[in-house]
N, CA, C and O atoms as a MOPAC input file, in Angstrom:
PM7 MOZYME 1SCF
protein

 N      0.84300 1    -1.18900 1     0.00000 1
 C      0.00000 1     0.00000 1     0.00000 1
 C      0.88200 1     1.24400 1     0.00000 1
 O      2.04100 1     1.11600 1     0.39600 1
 N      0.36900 1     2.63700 1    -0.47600 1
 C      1.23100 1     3.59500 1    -0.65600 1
 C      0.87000 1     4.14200 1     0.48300 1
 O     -0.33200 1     4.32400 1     0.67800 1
 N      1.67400 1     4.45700 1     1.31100 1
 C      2.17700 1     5.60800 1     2.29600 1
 C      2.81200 1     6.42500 1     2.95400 1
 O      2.80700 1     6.69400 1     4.15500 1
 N      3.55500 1     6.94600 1     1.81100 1
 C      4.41000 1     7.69600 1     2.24300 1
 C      4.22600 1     8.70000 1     0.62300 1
 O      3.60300 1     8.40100 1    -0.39600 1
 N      4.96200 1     9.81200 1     0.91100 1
 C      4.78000 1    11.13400 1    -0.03700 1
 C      6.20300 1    11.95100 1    -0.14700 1
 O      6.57200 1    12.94100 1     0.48600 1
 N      6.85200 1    11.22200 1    -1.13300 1
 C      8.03500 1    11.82000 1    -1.91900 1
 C      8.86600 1    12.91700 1    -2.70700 1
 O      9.78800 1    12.52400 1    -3.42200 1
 N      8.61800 1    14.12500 1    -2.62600 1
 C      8.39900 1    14.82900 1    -4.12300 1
 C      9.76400 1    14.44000 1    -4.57000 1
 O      9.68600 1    14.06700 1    -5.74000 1
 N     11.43900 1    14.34800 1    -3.95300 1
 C     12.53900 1    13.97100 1    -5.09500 1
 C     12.33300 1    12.55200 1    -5.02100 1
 O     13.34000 1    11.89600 1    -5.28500 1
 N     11.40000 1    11.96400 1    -4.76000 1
 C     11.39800 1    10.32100 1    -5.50700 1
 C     10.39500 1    10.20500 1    -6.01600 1
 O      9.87400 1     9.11900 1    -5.76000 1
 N      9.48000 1    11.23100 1    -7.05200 1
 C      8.60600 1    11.64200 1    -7.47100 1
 C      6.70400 1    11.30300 1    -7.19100 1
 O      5.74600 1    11.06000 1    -7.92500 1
 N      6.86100 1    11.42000 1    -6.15800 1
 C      5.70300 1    10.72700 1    -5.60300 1
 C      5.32800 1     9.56100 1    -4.16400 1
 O      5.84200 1     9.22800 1    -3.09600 1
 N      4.33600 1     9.31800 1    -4.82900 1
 C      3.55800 1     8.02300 1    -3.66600 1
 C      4.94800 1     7.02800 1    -3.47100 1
 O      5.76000 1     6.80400 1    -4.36800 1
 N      5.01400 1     6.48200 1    -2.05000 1
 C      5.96100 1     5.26400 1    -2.21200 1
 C      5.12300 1     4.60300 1    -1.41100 1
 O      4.24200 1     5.24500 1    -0.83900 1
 N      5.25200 1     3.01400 1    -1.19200 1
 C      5.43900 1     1.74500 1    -0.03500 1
 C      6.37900 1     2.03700 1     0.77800 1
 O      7.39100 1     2.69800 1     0.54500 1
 N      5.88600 1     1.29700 1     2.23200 1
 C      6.40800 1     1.64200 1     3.09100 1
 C      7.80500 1     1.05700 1     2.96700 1
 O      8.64600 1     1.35600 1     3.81400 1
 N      8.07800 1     0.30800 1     2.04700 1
 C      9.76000 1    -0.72000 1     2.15900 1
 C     10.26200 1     0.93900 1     1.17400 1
 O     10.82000 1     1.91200 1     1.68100 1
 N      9.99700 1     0.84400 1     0.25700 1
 C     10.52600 1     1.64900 1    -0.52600 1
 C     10.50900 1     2.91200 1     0.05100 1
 O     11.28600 1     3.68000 1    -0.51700 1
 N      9.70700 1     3.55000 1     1.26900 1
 C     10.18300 1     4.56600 1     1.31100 1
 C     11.31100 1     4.95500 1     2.48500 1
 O     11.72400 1     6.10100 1     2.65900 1
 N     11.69400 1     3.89200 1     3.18600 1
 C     12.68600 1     3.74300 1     4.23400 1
 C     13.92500 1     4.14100 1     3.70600 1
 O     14.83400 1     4.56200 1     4.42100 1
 N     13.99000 1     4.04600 1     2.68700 1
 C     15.51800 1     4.13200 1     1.58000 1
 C     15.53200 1     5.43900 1     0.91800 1
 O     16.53200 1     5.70000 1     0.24800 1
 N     14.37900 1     6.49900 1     1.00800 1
 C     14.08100 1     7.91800 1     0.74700 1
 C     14.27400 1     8.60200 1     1.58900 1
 O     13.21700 1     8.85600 1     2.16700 1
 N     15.34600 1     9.22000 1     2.13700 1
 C     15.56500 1    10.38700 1     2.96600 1
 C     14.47300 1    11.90100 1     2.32300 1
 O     14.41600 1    12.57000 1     1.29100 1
 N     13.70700 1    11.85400 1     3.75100 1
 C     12.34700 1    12.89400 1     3.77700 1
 C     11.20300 1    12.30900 1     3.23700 1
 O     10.40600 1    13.18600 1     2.90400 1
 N     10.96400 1    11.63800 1     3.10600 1
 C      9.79100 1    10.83800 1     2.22800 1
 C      8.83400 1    10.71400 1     3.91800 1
 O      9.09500 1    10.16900 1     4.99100 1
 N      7.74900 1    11.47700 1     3.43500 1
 C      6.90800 1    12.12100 1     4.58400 1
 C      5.73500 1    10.64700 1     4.51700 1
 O      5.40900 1    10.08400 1     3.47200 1
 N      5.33700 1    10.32900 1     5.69600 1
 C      4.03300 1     9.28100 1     6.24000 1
 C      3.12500 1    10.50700 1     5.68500 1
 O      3.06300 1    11.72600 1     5.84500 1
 N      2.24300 1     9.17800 1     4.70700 1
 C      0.82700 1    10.58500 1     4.73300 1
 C     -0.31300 1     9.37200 1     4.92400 1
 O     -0.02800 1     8.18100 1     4.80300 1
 N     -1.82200 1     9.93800 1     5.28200 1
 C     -2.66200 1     8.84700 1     5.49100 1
 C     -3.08900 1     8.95200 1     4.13100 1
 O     -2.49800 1     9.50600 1     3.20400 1
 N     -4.63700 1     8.10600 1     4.11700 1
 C     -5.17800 1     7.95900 1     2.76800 1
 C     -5.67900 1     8.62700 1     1.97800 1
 O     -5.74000 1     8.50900 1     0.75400 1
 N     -6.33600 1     9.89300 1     3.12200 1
 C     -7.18300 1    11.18700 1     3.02700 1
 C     -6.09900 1    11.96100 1     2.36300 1
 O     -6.36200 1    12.25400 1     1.19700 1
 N     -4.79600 1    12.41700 1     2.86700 1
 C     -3.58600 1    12.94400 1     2.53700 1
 C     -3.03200 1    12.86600 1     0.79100 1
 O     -2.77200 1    13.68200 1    -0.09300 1
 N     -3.04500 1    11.42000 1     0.94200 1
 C     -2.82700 1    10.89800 1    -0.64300 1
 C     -3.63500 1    11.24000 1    -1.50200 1
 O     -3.17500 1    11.91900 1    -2.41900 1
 N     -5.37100 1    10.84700 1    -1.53200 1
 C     -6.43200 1    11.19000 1    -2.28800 1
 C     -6.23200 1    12.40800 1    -2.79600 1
 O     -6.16500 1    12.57500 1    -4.01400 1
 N     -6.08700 1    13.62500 1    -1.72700 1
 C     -5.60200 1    15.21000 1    -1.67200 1
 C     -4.68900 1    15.30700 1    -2.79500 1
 O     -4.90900 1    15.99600 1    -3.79100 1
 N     -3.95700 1    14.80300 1    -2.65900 1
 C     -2.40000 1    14.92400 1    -3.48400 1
 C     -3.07200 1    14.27200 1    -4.93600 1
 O     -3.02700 1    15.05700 1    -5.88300 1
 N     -3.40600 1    13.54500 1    -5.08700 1
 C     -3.94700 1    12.77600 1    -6.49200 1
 C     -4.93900 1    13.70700 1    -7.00100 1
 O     -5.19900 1    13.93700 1    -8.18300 1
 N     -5.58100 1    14.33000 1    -5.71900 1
 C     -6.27100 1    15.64700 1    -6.53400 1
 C     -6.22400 1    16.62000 1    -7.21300 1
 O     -7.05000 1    17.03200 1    -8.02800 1
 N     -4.95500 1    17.16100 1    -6.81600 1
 C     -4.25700 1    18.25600 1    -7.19200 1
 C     -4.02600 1    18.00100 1    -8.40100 1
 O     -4.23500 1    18.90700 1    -9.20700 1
 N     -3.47300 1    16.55200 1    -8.94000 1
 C     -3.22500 1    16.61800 1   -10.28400 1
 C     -4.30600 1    16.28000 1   -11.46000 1
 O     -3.92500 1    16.05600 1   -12.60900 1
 N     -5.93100 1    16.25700 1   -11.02100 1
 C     -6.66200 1    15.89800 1   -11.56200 1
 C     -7.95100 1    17.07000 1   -11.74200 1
 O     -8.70700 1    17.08900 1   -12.71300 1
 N     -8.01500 1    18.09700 1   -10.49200 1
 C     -8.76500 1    18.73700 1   -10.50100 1
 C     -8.56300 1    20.35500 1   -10.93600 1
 O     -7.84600 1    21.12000 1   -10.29000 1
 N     -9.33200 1    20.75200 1   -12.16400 1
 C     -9.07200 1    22.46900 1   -12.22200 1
 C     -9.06000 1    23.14900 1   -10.91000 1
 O     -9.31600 1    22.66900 1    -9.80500 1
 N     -8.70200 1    24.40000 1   -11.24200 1
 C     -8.81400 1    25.47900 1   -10.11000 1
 C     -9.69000 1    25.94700 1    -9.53500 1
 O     -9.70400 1    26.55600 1    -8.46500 1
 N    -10.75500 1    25.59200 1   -10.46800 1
 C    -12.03200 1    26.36100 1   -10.24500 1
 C    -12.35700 1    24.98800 1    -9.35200 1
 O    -13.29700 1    25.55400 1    -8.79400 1
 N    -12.36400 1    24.29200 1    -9.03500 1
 C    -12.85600 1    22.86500 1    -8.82600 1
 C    -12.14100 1    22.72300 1    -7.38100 1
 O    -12.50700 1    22.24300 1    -6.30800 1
 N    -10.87900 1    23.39500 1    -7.86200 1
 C    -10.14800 1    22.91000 1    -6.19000 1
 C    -10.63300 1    24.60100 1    -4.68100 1
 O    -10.68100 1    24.85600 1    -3.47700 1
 N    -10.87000 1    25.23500 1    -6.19400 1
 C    -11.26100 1    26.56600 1    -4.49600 1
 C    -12.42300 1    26.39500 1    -4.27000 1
 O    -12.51400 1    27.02400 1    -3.21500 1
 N    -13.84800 1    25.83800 1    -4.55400 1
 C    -14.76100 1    25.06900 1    -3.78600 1
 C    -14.46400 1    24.09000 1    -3.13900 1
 O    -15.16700 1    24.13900 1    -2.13000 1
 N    -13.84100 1    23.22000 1    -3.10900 1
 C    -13.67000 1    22.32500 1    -2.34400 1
 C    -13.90800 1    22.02900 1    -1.00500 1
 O    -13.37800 1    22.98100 1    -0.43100 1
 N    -14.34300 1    21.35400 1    -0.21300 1
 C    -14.38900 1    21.40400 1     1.52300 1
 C    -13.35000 1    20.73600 1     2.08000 1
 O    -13.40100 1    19.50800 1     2.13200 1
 N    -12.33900 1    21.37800 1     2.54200 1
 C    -11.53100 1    20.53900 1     2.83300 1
 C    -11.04300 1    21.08700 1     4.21600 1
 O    -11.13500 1    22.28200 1     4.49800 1
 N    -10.55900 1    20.21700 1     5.00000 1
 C     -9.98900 1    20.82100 1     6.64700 1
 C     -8.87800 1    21.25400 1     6.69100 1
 O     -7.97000 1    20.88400 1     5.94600 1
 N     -8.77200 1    22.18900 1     7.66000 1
 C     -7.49600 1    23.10800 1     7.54800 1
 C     -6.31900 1    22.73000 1     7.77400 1
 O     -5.40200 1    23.37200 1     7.26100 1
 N     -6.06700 1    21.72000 1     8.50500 1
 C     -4.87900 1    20.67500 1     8.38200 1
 C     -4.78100 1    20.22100 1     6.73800 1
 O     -3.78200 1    20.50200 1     6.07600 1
 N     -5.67300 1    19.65500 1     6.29900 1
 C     -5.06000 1    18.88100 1     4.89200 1
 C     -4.98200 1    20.09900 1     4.17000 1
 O     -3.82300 1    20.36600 1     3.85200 1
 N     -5.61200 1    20.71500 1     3.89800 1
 C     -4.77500 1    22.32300 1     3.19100 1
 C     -3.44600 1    22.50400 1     3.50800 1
 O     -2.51000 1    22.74100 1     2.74500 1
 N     -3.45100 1    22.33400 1     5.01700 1
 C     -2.11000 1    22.77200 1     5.13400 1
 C     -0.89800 1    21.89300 1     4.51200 1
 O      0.09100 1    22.28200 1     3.89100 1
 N     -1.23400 1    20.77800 1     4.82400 1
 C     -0.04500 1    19.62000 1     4.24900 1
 C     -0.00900 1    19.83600 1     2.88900 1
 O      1.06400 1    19.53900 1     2.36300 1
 N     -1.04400 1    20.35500 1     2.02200 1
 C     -1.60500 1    20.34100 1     0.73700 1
 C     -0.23800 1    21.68700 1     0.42500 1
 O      0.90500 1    21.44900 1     0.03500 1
 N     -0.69300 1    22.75000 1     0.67100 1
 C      0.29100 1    23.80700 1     0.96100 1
 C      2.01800 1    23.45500 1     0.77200 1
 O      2.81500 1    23.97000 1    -0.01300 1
 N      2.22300 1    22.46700 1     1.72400 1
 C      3.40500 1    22.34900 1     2.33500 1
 C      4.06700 1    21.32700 1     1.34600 1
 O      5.18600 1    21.58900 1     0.90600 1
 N      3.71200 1    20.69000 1     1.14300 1
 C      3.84800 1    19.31900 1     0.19300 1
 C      4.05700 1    20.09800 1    -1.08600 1
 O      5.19100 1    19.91100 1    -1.52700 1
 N      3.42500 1    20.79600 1    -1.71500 1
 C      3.60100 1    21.28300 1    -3.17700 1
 C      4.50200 1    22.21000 1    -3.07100 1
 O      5.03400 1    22.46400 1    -4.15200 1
 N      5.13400 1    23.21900 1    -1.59600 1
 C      6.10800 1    23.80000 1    -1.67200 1
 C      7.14100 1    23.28800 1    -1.84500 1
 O      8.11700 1    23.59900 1    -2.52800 1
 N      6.87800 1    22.30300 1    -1.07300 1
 C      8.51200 1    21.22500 1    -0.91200 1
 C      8.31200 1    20.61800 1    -2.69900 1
 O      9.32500 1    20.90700 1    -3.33600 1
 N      7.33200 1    19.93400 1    -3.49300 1
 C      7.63500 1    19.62500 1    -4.50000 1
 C      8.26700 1    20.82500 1    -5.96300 1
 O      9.04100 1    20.63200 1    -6.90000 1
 N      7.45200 1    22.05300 1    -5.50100 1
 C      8.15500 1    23.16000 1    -6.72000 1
 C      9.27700 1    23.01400 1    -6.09100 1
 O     10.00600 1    22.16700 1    -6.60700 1
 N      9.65400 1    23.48600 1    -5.24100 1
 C     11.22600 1    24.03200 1    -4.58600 1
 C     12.05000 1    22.48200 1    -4.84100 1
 O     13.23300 1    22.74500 1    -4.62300 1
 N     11.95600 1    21.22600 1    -5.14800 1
 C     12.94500 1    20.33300 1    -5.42300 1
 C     12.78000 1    20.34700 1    -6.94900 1
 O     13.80200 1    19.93500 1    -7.49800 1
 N     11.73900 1    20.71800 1    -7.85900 1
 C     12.10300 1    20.24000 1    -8.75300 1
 C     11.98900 1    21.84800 1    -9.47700 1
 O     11.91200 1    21.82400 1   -10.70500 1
 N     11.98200 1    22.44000 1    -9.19600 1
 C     12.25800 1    24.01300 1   -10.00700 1
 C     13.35600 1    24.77400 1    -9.88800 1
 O     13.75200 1    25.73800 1   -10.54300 1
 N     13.97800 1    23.96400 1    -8.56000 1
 C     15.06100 1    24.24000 1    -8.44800 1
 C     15.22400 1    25.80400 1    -7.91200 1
 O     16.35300 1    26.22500 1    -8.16200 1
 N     14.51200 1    26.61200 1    -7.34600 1
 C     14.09900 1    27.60000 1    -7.15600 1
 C     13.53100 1    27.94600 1    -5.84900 1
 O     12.86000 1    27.11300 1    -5.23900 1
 N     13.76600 1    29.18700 1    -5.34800 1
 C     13.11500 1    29.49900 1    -3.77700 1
 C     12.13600 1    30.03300 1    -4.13200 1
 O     12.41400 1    31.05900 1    -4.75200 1
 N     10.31600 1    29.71600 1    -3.99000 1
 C      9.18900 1    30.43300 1    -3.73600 1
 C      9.26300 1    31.57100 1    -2.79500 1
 O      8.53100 1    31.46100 1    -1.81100 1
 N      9.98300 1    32.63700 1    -2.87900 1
 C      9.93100 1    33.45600 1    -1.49200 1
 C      8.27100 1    33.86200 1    -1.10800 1
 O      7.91900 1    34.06300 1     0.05500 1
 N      7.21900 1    33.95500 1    -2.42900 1
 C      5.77500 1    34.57200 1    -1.78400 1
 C      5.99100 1    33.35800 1    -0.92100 1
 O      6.11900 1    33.47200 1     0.29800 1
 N      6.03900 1    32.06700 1    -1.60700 1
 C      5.02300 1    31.30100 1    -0.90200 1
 C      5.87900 1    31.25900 1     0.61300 1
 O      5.25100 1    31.56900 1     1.62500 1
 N      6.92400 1    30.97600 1     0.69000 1
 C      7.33600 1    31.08900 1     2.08500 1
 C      6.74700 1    32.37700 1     2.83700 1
 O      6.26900 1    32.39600 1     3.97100 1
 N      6.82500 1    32.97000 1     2.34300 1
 C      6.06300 1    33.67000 1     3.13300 1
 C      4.72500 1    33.56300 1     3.80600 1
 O      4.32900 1    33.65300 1     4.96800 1
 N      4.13700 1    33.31700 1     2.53900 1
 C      2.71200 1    32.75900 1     2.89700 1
 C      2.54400 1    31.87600 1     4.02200 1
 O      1.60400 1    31.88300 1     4.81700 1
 N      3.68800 1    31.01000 1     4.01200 1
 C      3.66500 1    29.33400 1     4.88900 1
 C      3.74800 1    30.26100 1     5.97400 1
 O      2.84000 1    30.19400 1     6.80400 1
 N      4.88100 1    31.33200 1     6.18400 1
 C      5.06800 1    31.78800 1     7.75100 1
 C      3.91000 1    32.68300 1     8.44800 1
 O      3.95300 1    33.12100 1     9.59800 1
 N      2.49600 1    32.92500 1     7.17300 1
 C      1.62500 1    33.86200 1     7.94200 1
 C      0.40200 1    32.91000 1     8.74600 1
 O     -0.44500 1    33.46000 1     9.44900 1

């Protein structure tokens, strides 16, 4: 089963496989679904959404950490954002 959440090992891992990923974050199922969302749902689709303020937040945090490894680049808004 996938549980764990990778962005430099590009994604979902198993728990064997993700022991061998330095930072490869535990996420639950709700967590994952979230994440599979992101790549399936427009914008307009994701700012209705109901979602709790924790999984936003991981939602948030998770896609910072994935631009910033693979853009190679510092988001300074978004850090910012994370620190308000």
């Amino acid at each position: 089963a996938l549980t764990y959440f990778s962005p430099a090992a590009g994604g979902a891992l198993c728990g064997s496989c993700a022991h061998e990923i330095e930072g490869a974050l535990e996420v639950t199922p709700l967590e994952l679904s979230w994440l599979s969302s992101l790549l399936k749902l427009t914008f307009d689709q994701l700012v209705v959404a109901e979602i709790a303020s924790e999984t936003a937040l991981f939602l948030l945090t998770s896609a910072h950490i994935w631009a910033a490894t693979h853009l190679e680049a510092r988001l300074k808004a978004f850090e910012f954002l994370l620190s308000i």
